[in-house]
N, CA, C and O atoms as a Tinker XYZ file with bonds, in Angstrom:
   472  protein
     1  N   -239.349000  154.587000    2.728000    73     2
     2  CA  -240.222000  155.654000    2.311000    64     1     3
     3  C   -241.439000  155.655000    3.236000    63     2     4     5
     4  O   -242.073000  154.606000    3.353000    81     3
     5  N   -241.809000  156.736000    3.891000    73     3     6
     6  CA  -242.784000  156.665000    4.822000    64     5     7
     7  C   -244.282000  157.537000    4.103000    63     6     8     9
     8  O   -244.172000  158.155000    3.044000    81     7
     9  N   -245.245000  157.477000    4.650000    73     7    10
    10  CA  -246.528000  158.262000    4.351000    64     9    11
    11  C   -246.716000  159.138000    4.617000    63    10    12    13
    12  O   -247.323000  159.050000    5.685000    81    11
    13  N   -246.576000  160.345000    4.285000    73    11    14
    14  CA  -246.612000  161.749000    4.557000    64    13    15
    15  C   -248.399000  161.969000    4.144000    63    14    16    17
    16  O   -248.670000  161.644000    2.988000    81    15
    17  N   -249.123000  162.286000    4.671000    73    15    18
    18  CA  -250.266000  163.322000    4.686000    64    17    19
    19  C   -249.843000  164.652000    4.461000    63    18    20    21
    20  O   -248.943000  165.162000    5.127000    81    19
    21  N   -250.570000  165.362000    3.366000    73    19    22
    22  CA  -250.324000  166.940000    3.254000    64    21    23
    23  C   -251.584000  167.602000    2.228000    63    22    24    25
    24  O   -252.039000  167.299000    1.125000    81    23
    25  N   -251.870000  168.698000    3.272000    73    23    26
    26  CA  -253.364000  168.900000    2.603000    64    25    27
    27  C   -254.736000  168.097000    1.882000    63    26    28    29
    28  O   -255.545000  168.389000    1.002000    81    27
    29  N   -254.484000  166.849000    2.844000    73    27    30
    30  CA  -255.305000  165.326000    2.437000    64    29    31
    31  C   -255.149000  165.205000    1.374000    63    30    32    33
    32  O   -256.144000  165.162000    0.650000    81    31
    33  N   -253.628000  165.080000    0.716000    73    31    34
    34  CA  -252.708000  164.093000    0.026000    64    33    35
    35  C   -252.278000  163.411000    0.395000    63    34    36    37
    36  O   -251.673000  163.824000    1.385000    81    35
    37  N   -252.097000  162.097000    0.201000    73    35    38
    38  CA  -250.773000  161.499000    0.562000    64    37    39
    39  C   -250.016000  160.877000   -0.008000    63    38    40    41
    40  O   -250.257000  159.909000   -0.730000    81    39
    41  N   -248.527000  161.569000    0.353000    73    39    42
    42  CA  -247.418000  161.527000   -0.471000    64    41    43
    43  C   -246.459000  160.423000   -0.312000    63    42    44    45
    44  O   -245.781000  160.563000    0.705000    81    43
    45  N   -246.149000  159.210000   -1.099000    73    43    46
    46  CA  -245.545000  158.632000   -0.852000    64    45    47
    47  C   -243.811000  158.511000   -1.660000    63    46    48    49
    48  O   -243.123000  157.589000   -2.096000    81    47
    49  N   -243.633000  160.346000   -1.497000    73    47    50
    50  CA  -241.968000  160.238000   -2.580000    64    49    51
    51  C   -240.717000  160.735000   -1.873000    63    50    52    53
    52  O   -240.716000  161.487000   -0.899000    81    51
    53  N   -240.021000  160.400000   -2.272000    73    51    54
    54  CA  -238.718000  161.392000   -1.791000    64    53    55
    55  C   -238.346000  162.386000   -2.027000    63    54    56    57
    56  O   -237.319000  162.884000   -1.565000    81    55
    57  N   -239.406000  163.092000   -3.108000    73    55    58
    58  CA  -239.219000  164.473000   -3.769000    64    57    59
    59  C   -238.768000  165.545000   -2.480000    63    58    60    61
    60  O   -238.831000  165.421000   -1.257000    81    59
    61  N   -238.349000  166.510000   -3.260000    73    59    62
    62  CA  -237.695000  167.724000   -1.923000    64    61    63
    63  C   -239.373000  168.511000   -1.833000    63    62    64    65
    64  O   -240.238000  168.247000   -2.668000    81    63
    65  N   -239.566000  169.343000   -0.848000    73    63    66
    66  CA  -240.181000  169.953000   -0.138000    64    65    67
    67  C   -240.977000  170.817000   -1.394000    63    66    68    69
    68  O   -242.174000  170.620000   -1.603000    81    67
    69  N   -240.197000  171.775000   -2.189000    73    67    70
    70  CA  -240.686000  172.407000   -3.224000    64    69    71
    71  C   -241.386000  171.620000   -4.381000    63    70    72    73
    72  O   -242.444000  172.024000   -4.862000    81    71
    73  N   -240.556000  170.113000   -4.951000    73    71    74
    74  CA  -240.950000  169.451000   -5.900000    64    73    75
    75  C   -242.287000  168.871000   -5.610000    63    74    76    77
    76  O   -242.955000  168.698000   -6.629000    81    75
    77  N   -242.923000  168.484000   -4.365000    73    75    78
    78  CA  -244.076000  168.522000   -4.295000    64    77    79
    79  C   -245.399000  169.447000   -4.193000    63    78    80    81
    80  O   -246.536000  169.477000   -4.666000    81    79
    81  N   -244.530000  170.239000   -3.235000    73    79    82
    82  CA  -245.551000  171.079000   -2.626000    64    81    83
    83  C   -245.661000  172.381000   -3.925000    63    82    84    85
    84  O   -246.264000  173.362000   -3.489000    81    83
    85  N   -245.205000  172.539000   -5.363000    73    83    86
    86  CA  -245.413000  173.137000   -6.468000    64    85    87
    87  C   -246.356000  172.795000   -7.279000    63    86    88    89
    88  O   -246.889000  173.555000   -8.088000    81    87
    89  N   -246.730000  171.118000   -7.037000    73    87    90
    90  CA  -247.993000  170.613000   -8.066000    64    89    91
    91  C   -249.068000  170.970000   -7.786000    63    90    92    93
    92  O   -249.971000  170.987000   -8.623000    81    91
    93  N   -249.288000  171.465000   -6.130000    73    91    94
    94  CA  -250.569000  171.659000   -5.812000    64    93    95
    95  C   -251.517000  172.793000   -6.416000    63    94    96    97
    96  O   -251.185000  173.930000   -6.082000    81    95
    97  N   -252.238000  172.730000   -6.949000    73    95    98
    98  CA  -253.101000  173.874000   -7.342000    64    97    99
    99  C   -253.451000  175.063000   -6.333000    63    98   100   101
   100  O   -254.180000  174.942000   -5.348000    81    99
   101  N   -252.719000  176.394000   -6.803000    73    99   102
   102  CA  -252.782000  177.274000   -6.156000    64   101   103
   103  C   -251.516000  177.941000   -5.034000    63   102   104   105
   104  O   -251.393000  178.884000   -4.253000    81   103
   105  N   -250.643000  176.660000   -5.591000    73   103   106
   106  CA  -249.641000  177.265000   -4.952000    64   105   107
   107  C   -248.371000  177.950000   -5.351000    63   106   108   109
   108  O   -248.330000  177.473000   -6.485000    81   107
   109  N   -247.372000  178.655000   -5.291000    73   107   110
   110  CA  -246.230000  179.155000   -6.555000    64   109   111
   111  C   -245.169000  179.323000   -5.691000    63   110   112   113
   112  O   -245.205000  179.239000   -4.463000    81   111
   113  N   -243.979000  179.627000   -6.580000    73   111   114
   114  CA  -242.644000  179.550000   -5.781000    64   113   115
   115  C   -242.907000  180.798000   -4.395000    63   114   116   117
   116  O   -242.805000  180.609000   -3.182000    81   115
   117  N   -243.135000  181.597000   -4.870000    73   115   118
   118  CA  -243.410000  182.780000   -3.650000    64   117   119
   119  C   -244.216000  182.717000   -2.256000    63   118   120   121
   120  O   -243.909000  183.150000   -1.145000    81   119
   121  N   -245.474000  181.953000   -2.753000    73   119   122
   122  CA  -245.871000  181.138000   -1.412000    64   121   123
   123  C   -244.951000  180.291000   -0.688000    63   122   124   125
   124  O   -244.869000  180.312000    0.540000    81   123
   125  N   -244.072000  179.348000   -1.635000    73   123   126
   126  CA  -243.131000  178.291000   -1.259000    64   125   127
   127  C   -242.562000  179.135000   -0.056000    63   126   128   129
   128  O   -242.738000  178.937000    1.146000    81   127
   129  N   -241.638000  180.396000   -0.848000    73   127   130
   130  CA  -240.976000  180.795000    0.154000    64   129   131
   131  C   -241.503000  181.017000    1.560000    63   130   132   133
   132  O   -241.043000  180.364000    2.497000    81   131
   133  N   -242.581000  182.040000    1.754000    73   131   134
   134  CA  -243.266000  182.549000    2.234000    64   133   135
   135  C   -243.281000  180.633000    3.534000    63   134   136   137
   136  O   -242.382000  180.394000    4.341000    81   135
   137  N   -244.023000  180.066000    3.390000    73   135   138
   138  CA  -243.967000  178.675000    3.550000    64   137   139
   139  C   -242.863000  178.285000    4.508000    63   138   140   141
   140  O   -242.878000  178.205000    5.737000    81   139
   141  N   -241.611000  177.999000    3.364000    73   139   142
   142  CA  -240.385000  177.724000    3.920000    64   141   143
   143  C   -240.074000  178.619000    5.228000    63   142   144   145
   144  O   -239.814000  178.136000    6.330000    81   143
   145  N   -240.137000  179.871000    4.965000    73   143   146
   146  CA  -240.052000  180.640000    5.887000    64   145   147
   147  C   -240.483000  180.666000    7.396000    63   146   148   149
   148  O   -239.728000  180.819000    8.356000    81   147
   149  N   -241.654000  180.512000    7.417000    73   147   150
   150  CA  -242.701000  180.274000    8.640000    64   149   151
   151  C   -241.787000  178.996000    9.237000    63   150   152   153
   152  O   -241.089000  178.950000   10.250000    81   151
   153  N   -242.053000  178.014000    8.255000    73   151   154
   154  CA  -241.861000  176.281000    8.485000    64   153   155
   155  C   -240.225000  176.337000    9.319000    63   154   156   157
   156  O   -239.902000  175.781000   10.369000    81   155
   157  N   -239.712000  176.883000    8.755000    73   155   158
   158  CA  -237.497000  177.146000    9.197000    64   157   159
   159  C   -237.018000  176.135000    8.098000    63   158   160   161
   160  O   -235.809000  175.944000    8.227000    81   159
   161  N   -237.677000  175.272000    6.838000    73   159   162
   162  CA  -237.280000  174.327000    6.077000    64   161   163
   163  C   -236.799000  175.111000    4.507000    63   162   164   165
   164  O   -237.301000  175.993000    3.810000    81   163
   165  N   -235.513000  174.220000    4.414000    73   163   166
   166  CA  -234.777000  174.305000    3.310000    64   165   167
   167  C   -235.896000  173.952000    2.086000    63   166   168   169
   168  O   -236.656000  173.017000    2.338000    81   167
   169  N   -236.008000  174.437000    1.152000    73   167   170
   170  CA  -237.003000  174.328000    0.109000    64   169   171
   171  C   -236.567000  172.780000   -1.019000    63   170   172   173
   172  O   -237.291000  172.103000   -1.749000    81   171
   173  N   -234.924000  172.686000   -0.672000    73   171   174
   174  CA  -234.213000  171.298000   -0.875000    64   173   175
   175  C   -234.388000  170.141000   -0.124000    63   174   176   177
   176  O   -233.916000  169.054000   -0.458000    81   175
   177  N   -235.008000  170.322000    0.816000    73   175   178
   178  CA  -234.855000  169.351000    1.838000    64   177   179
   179  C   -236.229000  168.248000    1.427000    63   178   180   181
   180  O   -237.355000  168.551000    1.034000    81   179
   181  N   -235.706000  167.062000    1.656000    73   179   182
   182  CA  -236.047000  165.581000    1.393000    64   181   183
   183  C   -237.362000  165.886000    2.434000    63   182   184   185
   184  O   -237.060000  166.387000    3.517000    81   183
   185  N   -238.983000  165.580000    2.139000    73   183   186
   186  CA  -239.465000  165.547000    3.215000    64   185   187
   187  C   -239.858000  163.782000    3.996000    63   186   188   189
   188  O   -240.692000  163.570000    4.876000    81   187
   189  N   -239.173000  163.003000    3.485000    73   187   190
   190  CA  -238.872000  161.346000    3.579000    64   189   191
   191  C   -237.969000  161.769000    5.355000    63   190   192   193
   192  O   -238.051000  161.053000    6.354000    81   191
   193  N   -236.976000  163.451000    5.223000    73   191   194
   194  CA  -236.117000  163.602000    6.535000    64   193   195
   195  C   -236.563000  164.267000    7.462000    63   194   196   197
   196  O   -235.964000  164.338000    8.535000    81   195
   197  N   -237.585000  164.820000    7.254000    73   195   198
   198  CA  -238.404000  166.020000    7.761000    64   197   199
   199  C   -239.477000  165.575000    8.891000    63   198   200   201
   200  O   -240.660000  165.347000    8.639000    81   199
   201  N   -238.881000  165.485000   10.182000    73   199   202
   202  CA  -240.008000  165.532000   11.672000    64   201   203
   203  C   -241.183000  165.260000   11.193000    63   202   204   205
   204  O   -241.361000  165.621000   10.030000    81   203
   205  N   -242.149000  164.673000   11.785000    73   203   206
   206  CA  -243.704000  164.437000   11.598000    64   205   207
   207  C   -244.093000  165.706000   12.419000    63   206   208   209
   208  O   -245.324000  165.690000   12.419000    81   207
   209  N   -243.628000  166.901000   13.185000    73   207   210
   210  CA  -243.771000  167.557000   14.311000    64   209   211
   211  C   -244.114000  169.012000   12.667000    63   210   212   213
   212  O   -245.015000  169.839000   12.529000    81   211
   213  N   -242.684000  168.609000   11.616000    73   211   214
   214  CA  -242.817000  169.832000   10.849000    64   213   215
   215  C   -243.578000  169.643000    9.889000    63   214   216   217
   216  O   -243.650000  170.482000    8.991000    81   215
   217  N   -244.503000  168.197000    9.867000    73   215   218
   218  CA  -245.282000  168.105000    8.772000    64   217   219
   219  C   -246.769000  168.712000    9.085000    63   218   220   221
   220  O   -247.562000  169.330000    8.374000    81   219
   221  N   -246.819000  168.242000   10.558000    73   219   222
   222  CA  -247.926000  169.016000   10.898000    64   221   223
   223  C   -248.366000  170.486000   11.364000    63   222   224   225
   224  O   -249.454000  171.019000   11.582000    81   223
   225  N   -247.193000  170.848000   11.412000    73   223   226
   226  CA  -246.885000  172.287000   11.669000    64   225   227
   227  C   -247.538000  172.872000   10.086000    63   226   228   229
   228  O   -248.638000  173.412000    9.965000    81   227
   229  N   -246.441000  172.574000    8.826000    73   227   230
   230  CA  -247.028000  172.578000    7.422000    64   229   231
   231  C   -248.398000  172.624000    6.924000    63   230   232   233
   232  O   -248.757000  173.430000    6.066000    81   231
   233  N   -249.264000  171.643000    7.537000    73   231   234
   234  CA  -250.496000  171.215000    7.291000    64   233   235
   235  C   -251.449000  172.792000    7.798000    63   234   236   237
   236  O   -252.094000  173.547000    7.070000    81   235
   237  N   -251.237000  172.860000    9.119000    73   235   238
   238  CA  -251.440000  174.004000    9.671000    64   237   239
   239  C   -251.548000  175.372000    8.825000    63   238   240   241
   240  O   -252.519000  175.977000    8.371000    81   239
   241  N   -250.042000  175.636000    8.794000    73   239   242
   242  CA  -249.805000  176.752000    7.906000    64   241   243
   243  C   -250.873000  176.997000    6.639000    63   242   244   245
   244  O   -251.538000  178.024000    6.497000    81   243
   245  N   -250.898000  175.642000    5.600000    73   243   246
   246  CA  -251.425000  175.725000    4.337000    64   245   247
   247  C   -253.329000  175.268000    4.573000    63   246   248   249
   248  O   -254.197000  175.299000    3.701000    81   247
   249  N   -253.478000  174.889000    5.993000    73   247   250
   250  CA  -255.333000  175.294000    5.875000    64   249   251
   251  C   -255.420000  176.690000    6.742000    63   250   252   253
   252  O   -256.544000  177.113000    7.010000    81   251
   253  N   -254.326000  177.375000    7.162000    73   251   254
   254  CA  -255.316000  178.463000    7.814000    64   253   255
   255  C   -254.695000  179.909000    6.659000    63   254   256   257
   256  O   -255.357000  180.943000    6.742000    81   255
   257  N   -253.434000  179.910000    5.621000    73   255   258
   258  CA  -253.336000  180.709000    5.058000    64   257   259
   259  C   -253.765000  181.156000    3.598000    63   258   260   261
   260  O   -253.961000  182.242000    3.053000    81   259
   261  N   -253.832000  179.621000    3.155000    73   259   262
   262  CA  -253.839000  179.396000    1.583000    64   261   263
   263  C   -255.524000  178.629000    1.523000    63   262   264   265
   264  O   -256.132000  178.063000    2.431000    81   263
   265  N   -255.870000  178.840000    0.327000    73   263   266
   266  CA  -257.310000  178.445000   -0.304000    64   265   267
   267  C   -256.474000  177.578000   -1.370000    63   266   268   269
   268  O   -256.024000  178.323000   -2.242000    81   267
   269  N   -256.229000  176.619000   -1.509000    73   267   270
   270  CA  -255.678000  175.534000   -2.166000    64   269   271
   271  C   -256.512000  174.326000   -2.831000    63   270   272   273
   272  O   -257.692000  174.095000   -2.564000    81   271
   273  N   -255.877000  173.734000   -3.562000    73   271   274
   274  CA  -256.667000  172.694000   -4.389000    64   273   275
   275  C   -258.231000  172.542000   -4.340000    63   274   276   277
   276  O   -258.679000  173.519000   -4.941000    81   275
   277  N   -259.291000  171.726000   -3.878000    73   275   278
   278  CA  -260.751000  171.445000   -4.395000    64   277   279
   279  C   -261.222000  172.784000   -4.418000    63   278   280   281
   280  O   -261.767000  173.161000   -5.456000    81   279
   281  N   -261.106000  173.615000   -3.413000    73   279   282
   282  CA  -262.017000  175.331000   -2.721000    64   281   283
   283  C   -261.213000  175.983000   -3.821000    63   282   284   285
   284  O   -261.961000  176.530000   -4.631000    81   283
   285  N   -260.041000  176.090000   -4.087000    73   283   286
   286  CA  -259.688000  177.285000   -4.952000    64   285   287
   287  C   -259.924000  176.881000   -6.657000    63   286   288   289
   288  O   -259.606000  177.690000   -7.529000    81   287
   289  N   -260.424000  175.748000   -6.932000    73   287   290
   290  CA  -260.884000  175.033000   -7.901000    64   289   291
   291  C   -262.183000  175.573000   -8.203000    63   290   292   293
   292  O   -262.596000  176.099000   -9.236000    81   291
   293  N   -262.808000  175.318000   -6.987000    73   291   294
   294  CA  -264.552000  175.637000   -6.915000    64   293   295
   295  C   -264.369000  176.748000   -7.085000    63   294   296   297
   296  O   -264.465000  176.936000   -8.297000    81   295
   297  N   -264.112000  177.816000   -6.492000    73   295   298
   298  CA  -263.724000  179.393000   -6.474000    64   297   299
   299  C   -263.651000  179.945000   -8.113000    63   298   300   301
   300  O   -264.200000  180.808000   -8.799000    81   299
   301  N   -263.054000  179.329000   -8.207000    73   299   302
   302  CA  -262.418000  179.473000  -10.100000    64   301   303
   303  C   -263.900000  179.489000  -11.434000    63   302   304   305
   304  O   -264.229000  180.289000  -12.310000    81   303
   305  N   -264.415000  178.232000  -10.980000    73   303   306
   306  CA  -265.403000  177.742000  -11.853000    64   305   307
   307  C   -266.834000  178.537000  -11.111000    63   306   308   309
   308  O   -267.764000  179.033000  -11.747000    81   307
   309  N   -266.742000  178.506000  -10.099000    73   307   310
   310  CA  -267.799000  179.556000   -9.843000    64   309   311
   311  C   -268.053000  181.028000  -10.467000    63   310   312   313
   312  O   -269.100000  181.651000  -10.645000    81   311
   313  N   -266.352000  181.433000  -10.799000    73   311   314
   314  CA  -266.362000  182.707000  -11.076000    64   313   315
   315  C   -266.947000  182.974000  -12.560000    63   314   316   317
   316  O   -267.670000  183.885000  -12.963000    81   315
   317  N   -266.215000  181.531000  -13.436000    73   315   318
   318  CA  -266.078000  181.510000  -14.876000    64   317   319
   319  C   -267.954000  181.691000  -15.492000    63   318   320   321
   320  O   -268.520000  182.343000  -16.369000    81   319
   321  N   -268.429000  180.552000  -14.278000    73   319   322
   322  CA  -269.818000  180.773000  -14.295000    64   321   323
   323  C   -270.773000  181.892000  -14.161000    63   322   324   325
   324  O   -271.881000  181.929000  -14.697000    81   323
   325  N   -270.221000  182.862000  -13.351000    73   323   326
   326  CA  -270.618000  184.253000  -13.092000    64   325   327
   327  C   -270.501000  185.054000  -14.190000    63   326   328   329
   328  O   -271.366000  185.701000  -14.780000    81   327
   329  N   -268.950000  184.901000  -14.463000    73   327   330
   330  CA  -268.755000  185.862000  -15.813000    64   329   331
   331  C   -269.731000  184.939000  -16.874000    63   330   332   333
   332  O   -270.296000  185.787000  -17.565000    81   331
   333  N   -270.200000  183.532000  -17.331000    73   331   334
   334  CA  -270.958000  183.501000  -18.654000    64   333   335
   335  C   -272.843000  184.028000  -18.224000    63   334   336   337
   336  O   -273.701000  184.251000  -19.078000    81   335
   337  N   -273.005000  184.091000  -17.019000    73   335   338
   338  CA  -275.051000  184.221000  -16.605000    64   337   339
   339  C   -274.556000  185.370000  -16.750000    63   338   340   341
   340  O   -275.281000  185.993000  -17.525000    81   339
   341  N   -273.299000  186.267000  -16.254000    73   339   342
   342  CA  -273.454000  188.114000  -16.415000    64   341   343
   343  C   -273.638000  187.994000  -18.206000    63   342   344   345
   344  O   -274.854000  188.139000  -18.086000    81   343
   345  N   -273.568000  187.939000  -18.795000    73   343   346
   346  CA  -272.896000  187.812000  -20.782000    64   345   347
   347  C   -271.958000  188.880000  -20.591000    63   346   348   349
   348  O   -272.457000  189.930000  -20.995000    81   347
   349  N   -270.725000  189.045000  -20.108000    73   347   350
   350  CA  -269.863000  190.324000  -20.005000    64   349   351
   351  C   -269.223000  189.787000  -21.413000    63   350   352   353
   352  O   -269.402000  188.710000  -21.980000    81   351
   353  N   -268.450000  190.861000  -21.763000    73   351   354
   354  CA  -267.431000  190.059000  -23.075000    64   353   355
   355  C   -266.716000  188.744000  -22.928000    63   354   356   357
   356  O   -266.499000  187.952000  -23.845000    81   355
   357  N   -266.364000  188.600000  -21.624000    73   355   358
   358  CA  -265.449000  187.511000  -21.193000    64   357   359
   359  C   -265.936000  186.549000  -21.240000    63   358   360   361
   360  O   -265.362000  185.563000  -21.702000    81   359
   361  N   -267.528000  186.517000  -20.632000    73   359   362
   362  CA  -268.129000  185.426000  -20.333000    64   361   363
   363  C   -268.670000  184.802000  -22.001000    63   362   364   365
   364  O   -268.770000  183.613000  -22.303000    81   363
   365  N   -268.950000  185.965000  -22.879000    73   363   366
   366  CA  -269.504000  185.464000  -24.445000    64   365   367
   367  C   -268.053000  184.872000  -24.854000    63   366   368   369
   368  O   -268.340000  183.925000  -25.587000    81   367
   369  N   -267.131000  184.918000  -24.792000    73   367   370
   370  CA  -265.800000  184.571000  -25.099000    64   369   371
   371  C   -265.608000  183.538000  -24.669000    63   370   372   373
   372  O   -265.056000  182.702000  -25.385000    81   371
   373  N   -265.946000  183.256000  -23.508000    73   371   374
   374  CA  -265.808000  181.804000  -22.818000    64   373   375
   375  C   -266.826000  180.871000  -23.399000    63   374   376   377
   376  O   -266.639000  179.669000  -23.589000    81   375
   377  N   -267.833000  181.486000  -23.642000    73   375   378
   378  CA  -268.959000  180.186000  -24.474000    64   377   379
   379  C   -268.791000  179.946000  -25.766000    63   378   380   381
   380  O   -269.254000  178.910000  -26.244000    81   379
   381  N   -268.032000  180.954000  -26.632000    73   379   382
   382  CA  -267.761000  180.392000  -27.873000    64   381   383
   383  C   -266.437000  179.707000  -27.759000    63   382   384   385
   384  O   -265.842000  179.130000  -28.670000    81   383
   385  N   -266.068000  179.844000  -26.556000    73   383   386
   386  CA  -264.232000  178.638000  -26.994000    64   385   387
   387  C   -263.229000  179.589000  -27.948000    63   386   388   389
   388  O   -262.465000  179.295000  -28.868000    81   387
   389  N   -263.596000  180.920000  -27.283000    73   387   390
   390  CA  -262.609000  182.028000  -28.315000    64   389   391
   391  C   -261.455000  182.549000  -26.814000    63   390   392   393
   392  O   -261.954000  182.819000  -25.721000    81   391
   393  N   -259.962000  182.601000  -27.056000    73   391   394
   394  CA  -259.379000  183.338000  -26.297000    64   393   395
   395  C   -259.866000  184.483000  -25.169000    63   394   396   397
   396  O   -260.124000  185.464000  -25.867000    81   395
   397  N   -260.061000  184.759000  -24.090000    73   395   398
   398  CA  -260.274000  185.949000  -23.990000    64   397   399
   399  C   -259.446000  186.583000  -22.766000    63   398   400   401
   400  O   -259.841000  186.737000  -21.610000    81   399
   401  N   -258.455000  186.843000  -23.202000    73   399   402
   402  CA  -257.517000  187.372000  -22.113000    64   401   403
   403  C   -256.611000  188.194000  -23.450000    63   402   404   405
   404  O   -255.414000  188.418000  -23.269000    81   403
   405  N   -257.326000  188.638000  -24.863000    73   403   406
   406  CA  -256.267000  189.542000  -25.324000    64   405   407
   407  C   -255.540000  188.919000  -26.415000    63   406   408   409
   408  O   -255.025000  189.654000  -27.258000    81   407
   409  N   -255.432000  187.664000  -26.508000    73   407   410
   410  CA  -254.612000  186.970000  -27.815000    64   409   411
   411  C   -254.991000  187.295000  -29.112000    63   410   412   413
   412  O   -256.112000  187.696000  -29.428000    81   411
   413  N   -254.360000  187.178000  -29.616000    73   411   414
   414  CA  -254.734000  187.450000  -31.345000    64   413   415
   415  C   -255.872000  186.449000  -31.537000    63   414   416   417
   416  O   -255.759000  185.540000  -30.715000    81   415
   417  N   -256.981000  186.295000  -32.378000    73   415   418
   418  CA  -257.440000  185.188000  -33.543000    64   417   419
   419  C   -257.299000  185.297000  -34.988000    63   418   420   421
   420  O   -257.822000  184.518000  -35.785000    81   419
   421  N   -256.513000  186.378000  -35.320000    73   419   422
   422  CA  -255.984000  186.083000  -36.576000    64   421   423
   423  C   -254.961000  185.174000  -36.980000    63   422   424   425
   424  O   -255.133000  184.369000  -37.895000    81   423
   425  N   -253.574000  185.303000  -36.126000    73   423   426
   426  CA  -252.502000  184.133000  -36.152000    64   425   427
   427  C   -252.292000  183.470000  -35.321000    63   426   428   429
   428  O   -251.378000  182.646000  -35.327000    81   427
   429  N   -253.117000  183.667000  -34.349000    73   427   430
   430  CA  -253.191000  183.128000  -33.024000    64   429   431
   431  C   -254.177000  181.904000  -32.762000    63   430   432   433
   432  O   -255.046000  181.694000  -33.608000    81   431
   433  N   -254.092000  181.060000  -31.608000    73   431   434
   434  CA  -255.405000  180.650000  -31.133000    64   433   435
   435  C   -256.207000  180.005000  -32.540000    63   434   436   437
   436  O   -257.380000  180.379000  -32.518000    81   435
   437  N   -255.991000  179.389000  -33.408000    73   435   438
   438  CA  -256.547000  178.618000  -34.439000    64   437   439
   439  C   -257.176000  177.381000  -34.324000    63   438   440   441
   440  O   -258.012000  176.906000  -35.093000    81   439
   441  N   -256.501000  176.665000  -32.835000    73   439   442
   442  CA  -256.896000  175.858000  -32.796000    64   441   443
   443  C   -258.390000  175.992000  -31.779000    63   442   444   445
   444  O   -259.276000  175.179000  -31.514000    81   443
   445  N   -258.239000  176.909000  -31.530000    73   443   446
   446  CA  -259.366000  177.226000  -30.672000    64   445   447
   447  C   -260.672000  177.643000  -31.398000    63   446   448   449
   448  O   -261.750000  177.384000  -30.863000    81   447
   449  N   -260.608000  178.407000  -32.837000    73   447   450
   450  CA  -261.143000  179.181000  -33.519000    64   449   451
   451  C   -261.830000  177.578000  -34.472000    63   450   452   453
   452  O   -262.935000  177.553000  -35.015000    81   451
   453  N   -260.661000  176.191000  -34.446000    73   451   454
   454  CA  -261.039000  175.386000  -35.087000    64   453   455
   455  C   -262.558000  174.868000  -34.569000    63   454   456   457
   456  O   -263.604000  174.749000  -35.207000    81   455
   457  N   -262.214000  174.579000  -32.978000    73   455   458
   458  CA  -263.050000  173.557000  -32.382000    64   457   459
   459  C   -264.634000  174.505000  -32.835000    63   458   460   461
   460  O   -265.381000  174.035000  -33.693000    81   459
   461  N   -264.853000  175.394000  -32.366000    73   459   462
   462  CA  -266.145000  176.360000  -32.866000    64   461   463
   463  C   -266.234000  176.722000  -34.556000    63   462   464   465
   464  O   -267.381000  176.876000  -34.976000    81   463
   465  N   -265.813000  176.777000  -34.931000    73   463   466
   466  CA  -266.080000  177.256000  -36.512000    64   465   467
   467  C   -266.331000  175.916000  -37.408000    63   466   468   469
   468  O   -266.944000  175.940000  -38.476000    81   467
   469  N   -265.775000  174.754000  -36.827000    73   467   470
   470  CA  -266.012000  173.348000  -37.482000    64   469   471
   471  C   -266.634000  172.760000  -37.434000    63   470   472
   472  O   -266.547000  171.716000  -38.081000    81   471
């Protein structure tokens, strides 16, 4: 089993190409493809078999196309923060710990309705 570096991870599995590169935050099967594509790699393929030539090729691909893990993290919580200093509905929704993307709180979301109402 060798040390793969990938997006300053490092991976020490035999997982296939997709089974890793799916945990990362921000990434989904459609990028995968998209990915695979560029890369010429089977989305099955062992990256334990995979050239150090196509790992860095990979690395490439995913800092100059994708906003991935810590930045698309920050990105996220920056926003959530925007929406609660605006008070939009979303953002008052987000400070009481109430759903706000549309779910019920009548039969819905109870446990959410618990943590604030208790």
């Amino acid at each position: 089993m060798k040390k793969i570096f990938i997006a300053g991870r490092t991976i020490f599995s035999k997982k296939s190409f997709y089974q890793i590169l799916i945990n990362f935050f921000g990434l989904n099967f459609s990028s995968l493809k998209f990915i695979s594509g560029i890369n010429g790699l089977n989305l099955l393929t062992s990256l334990d078999n995979v050239p150090q030539t196509y790992i860095h090729f990979l690395n490439n691909i995913l800092r100059l196309n994708f906003i991935i893990l810590k930045i698309l993290h920050k990105k996220y919580v920056l926003v959530l923060r925007f929406e609660k200093r605006l008070g939009s509905y979303r953002g008052l929704r987000l400070n009481l710990g109430l759903p706000n993307r549309g779910q019920r709180t009548h039969s819905n979301a109870k446990t959410a309705r618990k943590r604030f109402f208790s």
